[in-house]
SEZA-90137 format. One record per residue (C-alpha): x, y, z. Coordinates in Angstrom, 1 decimal, decimal comma, padded with zeros to 4 digits. Layout:
N
LOKE      px      py      pz
LOKE       X       Y       Z
...
***
This chain:
431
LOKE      px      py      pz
LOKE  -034,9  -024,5  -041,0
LOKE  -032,6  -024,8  -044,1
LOKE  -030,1  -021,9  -044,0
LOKE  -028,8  -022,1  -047,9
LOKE  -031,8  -019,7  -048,8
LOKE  -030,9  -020,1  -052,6
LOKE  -031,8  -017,5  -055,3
LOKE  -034,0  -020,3  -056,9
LOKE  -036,0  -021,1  -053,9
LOKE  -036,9  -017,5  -054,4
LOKE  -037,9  -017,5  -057,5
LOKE  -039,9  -020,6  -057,4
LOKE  -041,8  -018,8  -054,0
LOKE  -042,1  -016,3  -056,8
LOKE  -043,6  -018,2  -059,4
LOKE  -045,8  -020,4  -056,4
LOKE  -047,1  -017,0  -055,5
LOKE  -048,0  -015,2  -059,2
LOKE  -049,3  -018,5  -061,4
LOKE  -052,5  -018,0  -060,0
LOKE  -053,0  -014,8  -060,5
LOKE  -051,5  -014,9  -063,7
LOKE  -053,9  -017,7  -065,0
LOKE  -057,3  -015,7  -063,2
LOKE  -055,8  -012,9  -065,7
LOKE  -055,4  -014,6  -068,8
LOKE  -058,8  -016,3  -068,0
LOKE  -060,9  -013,1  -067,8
LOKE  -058,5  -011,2  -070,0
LOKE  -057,1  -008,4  -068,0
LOKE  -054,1  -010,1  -067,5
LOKE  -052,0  -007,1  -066,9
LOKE  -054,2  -005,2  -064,2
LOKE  -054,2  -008,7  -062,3
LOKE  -050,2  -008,8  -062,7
LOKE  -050,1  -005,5  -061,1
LOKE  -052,7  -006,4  -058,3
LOKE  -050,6  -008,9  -057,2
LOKE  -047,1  -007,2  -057,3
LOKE  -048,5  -004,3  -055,4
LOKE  -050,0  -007,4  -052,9
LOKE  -046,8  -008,6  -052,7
LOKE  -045,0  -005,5  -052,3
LOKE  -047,7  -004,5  -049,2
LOKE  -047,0  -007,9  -047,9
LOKE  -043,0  -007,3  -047,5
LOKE  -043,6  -003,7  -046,4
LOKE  -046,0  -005,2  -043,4
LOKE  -043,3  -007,8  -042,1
LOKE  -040,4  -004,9  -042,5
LOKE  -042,8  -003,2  -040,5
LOKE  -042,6  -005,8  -037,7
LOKE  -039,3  -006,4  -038,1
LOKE  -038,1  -002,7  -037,3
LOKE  -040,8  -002,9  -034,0
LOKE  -039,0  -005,8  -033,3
LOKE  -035,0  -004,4  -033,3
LOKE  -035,9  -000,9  -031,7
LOKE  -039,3  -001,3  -029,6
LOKE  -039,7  -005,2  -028,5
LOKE  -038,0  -006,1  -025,1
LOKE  -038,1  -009,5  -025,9
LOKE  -035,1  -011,3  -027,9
LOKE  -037,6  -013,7  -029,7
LOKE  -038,5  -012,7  -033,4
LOKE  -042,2  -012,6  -034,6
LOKE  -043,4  -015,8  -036,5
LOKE  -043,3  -014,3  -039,9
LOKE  -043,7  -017,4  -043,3
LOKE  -041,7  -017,2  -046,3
LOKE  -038,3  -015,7  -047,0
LOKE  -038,9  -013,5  -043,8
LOKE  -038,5  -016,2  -041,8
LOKE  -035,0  -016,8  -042,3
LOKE  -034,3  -013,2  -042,4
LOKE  -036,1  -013,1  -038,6
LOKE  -034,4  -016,8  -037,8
LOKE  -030,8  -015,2  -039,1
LOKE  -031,3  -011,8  -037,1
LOKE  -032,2  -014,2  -034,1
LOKE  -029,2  -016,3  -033,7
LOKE  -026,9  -013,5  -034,7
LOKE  -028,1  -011,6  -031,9
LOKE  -027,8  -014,8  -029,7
LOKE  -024,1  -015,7  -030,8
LOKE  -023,6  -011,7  -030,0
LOKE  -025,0  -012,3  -026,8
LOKE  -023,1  -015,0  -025,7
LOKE  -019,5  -013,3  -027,3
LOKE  -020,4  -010,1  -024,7
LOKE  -021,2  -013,0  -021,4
LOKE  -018,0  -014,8  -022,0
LOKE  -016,2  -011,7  -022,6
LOKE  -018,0  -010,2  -019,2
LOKE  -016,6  -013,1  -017,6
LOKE  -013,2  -012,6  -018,5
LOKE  -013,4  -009,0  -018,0
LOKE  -014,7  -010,2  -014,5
LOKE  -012,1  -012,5  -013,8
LOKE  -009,5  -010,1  -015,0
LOKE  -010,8  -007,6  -012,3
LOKE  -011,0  -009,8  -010,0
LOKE  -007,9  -011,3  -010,0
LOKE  -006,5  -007,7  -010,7
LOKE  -008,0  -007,0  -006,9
LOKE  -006,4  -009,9  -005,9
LOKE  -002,8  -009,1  -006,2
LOKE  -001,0  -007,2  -004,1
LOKE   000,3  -004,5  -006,3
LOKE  -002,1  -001,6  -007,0
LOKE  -003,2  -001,5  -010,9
LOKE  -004,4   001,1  -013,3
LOKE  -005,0   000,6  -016,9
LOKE  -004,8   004,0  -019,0
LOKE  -004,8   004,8  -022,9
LOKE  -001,8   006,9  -024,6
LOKE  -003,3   010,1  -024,3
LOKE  -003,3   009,7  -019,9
LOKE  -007,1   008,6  -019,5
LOKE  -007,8   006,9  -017,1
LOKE  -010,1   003,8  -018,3
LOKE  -009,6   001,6  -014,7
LOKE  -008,1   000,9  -011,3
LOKE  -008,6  -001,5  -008,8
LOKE  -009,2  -000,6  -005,0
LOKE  -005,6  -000,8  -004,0
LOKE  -004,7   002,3  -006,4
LOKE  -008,0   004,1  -005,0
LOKE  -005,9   004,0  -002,2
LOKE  -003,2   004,7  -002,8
LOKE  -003,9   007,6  -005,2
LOKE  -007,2   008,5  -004,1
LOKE  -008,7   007,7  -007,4
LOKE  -012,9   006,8  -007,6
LOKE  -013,5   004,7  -010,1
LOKE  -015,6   004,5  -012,3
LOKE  -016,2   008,1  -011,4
LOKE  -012,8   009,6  -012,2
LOKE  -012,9   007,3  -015,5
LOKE  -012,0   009,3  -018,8
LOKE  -009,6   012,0  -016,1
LOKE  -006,2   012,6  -016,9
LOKE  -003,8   010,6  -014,5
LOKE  -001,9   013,8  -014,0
LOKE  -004,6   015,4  -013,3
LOKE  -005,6   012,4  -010,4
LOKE  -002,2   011,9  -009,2
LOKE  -000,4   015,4  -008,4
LOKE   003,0   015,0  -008,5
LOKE   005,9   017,2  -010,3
LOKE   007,7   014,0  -010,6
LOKE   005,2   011,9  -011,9
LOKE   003,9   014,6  -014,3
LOKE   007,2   015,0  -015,8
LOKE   007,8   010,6  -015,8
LOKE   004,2   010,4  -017,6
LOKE   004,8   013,4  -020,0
LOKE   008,5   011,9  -020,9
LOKE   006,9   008,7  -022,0
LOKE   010,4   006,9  -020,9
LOKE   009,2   003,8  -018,6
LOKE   012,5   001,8  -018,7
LOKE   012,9   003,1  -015,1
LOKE   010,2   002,9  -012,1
LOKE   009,6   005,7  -010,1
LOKE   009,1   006,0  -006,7
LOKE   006,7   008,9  -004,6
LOKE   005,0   009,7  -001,5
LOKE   001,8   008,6  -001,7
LOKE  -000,6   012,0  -002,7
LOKE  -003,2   011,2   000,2
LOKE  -001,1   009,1   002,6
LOKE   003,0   011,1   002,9
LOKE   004,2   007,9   004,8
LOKE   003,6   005,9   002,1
LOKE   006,7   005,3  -000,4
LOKE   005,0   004,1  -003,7
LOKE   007,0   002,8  -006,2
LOKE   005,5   003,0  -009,9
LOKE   006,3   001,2  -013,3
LOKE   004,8   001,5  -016,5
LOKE   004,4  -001,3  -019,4
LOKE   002,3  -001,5  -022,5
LOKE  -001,1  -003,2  -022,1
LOKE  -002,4  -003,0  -025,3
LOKE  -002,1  -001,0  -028,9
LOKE  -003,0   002,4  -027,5
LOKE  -003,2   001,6  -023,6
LOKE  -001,0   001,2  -020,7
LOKE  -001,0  -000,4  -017,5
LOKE   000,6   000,9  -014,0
LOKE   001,5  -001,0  -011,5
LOKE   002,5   000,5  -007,8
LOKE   003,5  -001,3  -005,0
LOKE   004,3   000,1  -001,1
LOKE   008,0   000,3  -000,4
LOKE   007,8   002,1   002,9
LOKE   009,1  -001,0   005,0
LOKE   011,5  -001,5   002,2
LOKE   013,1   001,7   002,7
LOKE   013,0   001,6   006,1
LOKE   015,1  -001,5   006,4
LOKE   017,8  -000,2   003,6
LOKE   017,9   002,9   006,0
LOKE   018,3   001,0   008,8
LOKE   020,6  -001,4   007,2
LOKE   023,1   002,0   006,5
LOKE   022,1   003,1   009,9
LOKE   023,4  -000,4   011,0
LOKE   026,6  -000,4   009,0
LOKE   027,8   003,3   009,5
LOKE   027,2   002,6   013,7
LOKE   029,1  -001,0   013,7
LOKE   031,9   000,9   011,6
LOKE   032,5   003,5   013,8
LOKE   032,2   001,3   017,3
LOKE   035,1  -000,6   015,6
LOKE   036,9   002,3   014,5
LOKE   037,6   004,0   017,7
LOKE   039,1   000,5   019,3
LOKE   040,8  -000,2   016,5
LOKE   042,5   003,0   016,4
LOKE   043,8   001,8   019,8
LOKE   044,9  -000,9   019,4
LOKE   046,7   000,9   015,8
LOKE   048,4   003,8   018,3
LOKE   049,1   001,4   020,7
LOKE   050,7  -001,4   018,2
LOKE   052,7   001,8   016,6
LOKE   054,0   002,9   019,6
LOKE   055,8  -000,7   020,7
LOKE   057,4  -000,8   017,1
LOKE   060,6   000,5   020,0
LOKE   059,6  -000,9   023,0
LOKE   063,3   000,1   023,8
LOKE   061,7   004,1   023,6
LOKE   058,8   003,2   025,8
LOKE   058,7   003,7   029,5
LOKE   057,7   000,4   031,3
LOKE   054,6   002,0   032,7
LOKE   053,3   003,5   030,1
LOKE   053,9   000,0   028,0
LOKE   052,2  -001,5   030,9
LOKE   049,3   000,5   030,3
LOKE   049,0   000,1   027,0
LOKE   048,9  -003,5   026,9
LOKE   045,8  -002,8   029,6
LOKE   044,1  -000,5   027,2
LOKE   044,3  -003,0   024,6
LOKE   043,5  -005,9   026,5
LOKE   040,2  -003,3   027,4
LOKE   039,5  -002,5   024,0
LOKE   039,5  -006,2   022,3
LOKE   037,5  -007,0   025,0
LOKE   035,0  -004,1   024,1
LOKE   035,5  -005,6   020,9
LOKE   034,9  -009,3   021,6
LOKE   031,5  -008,2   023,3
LOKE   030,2  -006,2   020,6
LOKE   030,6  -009,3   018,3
LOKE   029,5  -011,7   020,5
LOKE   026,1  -009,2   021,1
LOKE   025,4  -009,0   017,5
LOKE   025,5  -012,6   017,0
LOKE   023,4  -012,8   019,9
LOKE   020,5  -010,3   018,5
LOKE   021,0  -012,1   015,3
LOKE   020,0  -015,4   016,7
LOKE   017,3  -013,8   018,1
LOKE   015,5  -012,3   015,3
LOKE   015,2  -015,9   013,9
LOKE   011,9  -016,6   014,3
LOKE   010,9  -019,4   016,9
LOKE   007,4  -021,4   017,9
LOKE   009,4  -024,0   020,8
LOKE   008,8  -022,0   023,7
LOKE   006,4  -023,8   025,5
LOKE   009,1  -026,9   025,1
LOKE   011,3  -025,7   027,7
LOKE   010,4  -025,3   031,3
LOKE   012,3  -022,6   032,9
LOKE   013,4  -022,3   036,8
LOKE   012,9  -018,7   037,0
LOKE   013,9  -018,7   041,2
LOKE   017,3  -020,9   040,3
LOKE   018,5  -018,7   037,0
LOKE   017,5  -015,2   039,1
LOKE   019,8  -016,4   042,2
LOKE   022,7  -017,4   039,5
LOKE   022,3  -013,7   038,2
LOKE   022,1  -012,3   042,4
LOKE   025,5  -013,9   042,3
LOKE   027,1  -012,5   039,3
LOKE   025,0  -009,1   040,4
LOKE   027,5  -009,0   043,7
LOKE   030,7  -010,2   041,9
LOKE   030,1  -007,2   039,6
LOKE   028,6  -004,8   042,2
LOKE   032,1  -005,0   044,3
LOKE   033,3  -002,0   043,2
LOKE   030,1   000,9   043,5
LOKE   029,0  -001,4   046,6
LOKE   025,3  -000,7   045,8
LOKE   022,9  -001,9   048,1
LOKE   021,3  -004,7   045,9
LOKE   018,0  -006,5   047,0
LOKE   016,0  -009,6   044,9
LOKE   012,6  -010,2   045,9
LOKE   011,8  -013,7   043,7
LOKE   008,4  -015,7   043,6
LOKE   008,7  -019,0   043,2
LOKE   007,0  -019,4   039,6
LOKE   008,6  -021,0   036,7
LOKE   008,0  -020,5   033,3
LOKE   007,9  -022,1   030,1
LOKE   010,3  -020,6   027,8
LOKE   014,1  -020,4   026,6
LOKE   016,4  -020,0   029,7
LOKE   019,4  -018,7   027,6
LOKE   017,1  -015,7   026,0
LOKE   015,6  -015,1   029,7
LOKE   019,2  -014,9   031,4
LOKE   020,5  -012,3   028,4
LOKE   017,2  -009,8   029,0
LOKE   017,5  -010,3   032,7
LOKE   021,6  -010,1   032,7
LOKE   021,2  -006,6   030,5
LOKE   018,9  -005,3   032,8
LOKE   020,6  -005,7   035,9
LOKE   024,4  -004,9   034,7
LOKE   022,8  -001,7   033,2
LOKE   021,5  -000,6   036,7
LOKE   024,6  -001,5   038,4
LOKE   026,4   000,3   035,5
LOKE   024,5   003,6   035,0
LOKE   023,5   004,1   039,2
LOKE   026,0   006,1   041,2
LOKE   028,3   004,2   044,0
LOKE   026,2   003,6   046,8
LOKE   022,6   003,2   045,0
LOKE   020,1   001,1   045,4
LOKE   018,9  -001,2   043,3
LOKE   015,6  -003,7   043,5
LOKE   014,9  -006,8   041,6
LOKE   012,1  -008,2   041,2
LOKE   010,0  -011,3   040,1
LOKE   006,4  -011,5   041,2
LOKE   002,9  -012,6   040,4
LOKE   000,7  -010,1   039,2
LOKE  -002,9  -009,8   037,8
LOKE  -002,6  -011,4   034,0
LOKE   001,0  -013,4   034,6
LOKE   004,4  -012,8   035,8
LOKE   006,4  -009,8   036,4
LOKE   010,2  -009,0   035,9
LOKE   011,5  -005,8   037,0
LOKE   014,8  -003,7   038,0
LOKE   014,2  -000,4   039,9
LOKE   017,1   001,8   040,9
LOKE   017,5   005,5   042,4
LOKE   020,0   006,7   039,4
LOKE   020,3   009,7   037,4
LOKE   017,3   008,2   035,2
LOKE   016,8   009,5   031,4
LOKE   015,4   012,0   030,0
LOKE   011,9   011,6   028,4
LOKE   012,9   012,6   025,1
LOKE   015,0   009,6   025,1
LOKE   012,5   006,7   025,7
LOKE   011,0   006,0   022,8
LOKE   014,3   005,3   021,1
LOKE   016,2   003,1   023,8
LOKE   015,9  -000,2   022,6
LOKE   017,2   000,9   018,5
LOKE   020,6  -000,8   017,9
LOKE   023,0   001,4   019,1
LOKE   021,3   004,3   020,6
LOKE   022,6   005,4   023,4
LOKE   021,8   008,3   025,8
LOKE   025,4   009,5   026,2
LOKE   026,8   010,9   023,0
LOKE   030,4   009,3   024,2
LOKE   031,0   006,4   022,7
LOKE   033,8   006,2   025,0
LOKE   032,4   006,5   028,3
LOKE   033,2   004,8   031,6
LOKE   030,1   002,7   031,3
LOKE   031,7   000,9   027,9
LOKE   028,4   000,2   026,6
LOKE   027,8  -001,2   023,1
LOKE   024,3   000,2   022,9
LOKE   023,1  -003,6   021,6
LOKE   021,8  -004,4   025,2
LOKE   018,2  -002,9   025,2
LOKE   017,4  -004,2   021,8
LOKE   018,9  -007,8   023,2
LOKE   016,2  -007,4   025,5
LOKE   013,6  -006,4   023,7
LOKE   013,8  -009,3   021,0
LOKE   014,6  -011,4   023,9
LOKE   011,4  -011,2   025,1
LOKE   008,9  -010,8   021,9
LOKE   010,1  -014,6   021,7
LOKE   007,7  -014,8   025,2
LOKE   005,0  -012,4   023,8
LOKE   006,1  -009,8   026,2
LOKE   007,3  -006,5   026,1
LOKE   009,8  -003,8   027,5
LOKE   008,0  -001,3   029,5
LOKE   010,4   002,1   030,8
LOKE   009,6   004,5   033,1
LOKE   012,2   007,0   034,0
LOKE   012,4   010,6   034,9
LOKE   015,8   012,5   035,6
LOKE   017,4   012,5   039,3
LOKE   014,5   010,4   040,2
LOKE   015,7   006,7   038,7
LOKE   014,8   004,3   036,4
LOKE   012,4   001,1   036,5
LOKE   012,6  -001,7   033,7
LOKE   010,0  -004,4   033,6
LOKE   008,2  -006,7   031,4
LOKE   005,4  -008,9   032,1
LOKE   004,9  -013,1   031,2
LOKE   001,4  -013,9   030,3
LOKE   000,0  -016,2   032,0
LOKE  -000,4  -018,8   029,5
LOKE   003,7  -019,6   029,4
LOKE   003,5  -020,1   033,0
LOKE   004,3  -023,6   034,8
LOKE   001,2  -024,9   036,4
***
């Protein structure tokens, strides 16, 4: 159909329509009354398709318009493709409002979009939550009114979002959430939060870790400082007590040396590894090396040591075995009173391979478990005991042995000893 409708295509339907009537008029002399006639024809006509045309906008279900001839025909074939090219506009911009949503869910951050005033228009399942939001029921809710916080109330009421702003989660308190603001459109905003729990707990532990290797250094270091001070006059300083304190520094740069070298060690090991299954380890040849260095270092509280070794190798690493193995057994022989007894042990059992030390010590109390194998931790509150213990040799051992898909199992109970074990599975062992 040609869309440049003209004025003069009108008239000349006009004309087209009234020359008969006209002439049939002027024929029989009542040329007026048939003028009329056929205006008021005309005018029923138009009326009939407007008719048709309202039943069609605000009662037909269907988007096709009813045939209709004349001038009505482009107004019905206009209406038409306007509602088509209206139709297709809200698809595509469904399917971007779609893929925005979607890919909104996608990301890892949780997302709300709000206007100026704090109404919530959406979120995506991460903020639900998070927040505890239910969307779209909650749509058109104040955020404040969602997320009950005094700090966020005041951040959102201050309008200031140069700075993010970090809260417990409102449903969840071990969730840290931190939250940032940005403009998303004219009158709207959008929010994004993300979990920082882990995040925090690693800058706590990294201060944790700091403040604890400071103050194991400080105390030898002030040593060797007193120490170093007091030979400024060795001609003032009795031989024997010069004599001892060379031996108390030699003892404390030694306590120093091994608190490096363990915290290079347990840095290694946190470096994530996939070769164990490369390495075949002698498990009955590396446990009678460490029966020997057991009795070198047992000859002074002359415990009564026994080893009790399968012969089943492993695959795994041999230097990362001999460090959990060799912390094990120095700390029974260490924290057992002279004359204990001690029992080492590698054996078969349902599911792999066991390593375990048993001895008949003190043992610890149980409020003290769980927290053994943290850097540092250490169930004597002297860092200057007798034992000389860095605190670094559980946590050797238990990074020492993730690497083999194992773990550190404890079971002590005070006066009645201590037992250390963990178990190989099967599928690292030697066949």
């Amino acid at each position: 159909m040609d869309r440049n409708y003209s004025n003069w295509q009108s008239l000349t339907s006009l004309a087209l329509f009234l020359l008969p009537f006209l002439f049939i008029g002027w024929l029989f002399d009542l040329f007026w009354p048939v003028t009329a006639l056929a205006l008021l024809g005309l005018v029923c006509w138009h009326y009939y398709y407007q008719q048709k045309l309202i039943k069609w906008l605000w009662q037909s279900r269907t988007l096709m318009p009813p045939s209709a001839p004349g001038s009505w025909s482009y107004i019905y074939d206009g209406i038409y493709r306007s509602q088509r090219r209206s139709q297709k506009r809200r698809k595509a911009l469904a399917r971007l409002l779609r893929r925005f949503r979607e890919a909104a869910e996608a990301l890892p951050d949780a997302a709300i979009v709000f206007r100026a005033d704090g109404a919530l228009l959406w979120s995506n399942k991460l903020a639900q939550f998070y927040f505890g939001l239910r969307w779209p029921d909650d749509a058109g809710q104040r955020l404040s009114n969602l997320i009950r916080h005094p700090e966020f109330y005041a951040y959102l009421n201050a309008g200031n979002f140069d700075e993010e702003l970090t809260i417990p989660s409102p449903i969840r308190e071990s969730l840290d959430i931190e939250i940032r603001i940005m403009p998303y459109s004219e009158d709207q905003f959008l929010l994004v939060a993300r979990d920082v729990t882990q995040v925090k707990r690693l800058e706590n532990l990294r201060r944790e870790f700091v403040a604890n290797v400071s103050h194991e250094l400080k105390t030898p270091l002030t040593v060797l400082q007193g120490y170093l001070e007091m030979m400024d006059e060795p001609q003032q300083t009795p031989p024997a007590m010069l004599k001892k304190a060379v031996e108390n520094m030699n003892a404390q740069s030694t306590r120093m040396a091994n608190l490096v070298d363990q915290l290079l060690t347990l840095s290694r090991m946190e470096t994530p590894s996939n070769d164990v299954f490369d390495h075949e380890v002698d498990m009955p040849a590396l446990l009678e090396q460490l029966e020997s260095e057991a009795k070198r270092l047992n000859e002074v509280k002359q415990h009564k040591i026994e080893f009790d070794v399968a012969p089943v190798r492993i695959y795994g690493k041999e230097n990362l075995l001999r460090s959990a193995m060799q912390n094990l057994i120095t700390n029974a022989i260490n924290y057992t009173p002279d004359g204990g007894e001690i029992k080492v042990t590698w054996k078969t059992v349902a599911g792999g391979v066991e390593f375990s030390v048993k001895d008949n010590g003190k043992g610890i109390a149980a409020e003290h478990l769980p927290r053994l194998t943290e850097r540092f931790y250490r169930v004597e509150d002297d860092r200057n005991s007798a034992s000389g213990g860095t605190g670094l040799g559980l946590s050797i051992v238990k990074h020492a042995i993730e690497h083999h898909n194992s773990q550190l199992d404890i079971n002590s109970s005070l006066e009645k000893g201590s037992r250390f074990s963990f178990r190989i599975p099967s599928g690292l062992l030697v066949s």
